[in-house]
C-alpha positions as CSV (number, residue, x, y, z in Angstrom):
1,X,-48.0,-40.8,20.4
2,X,-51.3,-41.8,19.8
3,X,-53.2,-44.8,20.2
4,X,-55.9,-46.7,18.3
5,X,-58.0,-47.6,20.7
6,X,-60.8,-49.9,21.8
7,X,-61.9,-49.4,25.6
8,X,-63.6,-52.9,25.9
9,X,-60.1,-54.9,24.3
10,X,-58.1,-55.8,27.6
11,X,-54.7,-55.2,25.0
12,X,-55.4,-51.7,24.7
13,X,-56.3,-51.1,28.6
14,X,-52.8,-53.0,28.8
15,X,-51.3,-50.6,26.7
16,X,-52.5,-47.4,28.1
17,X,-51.9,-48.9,31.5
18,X,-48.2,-49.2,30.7
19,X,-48.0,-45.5,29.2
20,X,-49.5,-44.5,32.0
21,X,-47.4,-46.2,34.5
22,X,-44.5,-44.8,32.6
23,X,-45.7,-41.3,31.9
24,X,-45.4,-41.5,28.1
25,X,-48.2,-38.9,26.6
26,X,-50.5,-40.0,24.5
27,X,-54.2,-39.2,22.7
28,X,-56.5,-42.1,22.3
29,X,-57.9,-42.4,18.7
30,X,-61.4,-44.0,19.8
31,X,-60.8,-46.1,15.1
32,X,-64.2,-47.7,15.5
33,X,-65.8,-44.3,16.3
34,X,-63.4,-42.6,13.8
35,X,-62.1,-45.2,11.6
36,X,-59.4,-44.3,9.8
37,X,-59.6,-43.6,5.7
38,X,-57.9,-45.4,3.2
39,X,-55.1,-43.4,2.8
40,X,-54.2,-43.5,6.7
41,X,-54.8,-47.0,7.2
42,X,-52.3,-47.1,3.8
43,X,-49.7,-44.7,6.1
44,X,-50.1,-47.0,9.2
45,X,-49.2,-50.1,7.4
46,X,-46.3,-48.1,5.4
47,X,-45.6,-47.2,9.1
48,X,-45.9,-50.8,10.6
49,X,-43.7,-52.1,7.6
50,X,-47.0,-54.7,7.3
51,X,-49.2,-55.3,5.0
52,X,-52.9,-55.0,5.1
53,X,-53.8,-58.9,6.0
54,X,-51.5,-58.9,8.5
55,X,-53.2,-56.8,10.7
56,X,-56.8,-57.5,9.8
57,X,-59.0,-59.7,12.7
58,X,-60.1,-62.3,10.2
59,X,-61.4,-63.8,13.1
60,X,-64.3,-61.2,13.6
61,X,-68.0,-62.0,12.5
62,X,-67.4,-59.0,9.6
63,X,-64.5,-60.6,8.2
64,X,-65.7,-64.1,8.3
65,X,-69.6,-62.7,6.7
66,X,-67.1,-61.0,4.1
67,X,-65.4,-64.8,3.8
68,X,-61.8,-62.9,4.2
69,X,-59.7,-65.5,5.1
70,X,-59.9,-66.8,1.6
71,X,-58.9,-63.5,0.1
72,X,-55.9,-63.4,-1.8
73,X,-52.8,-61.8,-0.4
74,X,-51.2,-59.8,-2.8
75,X,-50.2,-56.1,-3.6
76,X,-53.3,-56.5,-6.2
77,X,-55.8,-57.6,-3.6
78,X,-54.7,-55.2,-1.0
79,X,-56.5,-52.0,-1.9
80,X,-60.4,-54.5,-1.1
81,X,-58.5,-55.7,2.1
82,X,-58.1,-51.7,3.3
83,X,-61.4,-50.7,1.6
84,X,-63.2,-53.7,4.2
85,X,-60.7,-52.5,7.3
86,X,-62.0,-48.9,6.8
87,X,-65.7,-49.8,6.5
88,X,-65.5,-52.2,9.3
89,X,-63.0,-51.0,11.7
90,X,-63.1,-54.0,14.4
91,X,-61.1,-55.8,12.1
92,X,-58.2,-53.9,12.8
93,X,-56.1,-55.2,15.1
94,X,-55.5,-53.1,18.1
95,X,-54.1,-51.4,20.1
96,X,-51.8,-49.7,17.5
97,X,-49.3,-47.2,18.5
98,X,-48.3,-44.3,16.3
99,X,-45.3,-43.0,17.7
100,X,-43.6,-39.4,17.6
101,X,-40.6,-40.7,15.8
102,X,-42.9,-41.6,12.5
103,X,-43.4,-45.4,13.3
104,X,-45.4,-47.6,14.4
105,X,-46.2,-50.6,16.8
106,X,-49.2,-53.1,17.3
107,X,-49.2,-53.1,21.1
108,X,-50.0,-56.4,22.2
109,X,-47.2,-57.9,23.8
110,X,-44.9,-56.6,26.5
111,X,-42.1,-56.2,24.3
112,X,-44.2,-54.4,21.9
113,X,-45.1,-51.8,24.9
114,X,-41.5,-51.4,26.2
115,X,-40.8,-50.6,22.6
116,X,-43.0,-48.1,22.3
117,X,-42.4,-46.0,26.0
118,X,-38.7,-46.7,24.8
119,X,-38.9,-45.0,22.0
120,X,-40.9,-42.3,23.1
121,X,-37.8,-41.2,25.4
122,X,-34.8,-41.1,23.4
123,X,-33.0,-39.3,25.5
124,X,-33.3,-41.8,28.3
125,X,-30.9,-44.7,26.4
């Protein structure tokens, strides 16, 4: 598994907490140190079953100087919603899991997390 990570967001502590805590391996992607290209961020949504918006901070001082909460949101408009993701990376949303299996999980919530350290054991169900 491996997790996009930001070490000051208390989600992602959260998240590699709980892998810890249930010995689920994992190798931290540090995205705004590496930010992903176009074509993975592309994979991770294909991944997440999401689309680019719905996983973009439009909260964050980049998104709100690029004035992307008026942006469209459709399949046209996606491709400058990624492009703006990969050049400013805090507007992920994090902590995003990739798992082993080929998904993928944004690991905020609890359920989200036992989702994850579920899946990473299939042997255990």
């Amino acid at each position: 598994m491996e997790i996009w990570n930001n070490p000051s967001c208390s989600k992602c502590v959260g998240a590699r907490d709980t892998l810890d805590e249930a010995r689920v391996p994992y190798v931290v992607r540090p995205y705004l140190d590496q930010p992903p290209s176009a074509a993975e961020l592309t994979d991770v949504l294909r991944r997440l079953g999401v689309r680019a918006w719905d996983i973009c901070r439009t909260g964050e001082r980049a998104a709100v100087a690029r004035g992307m909460a008026d942006w469209p949101r459709d399949e046209a408009a996606e491709p400058r919603w990624i492009e703006a993701m990969v050049a400013a990376p805090e507007l992920i949303q994090r902590p995003i899991l990739l798992l082993d299996d080929g998904g993928a999980l944004v690991g905020r919530t609890p359920e989200a997390l036992a989702e994850a350290v579920e899946r990473a054991r299939p042997g255990d169900g």
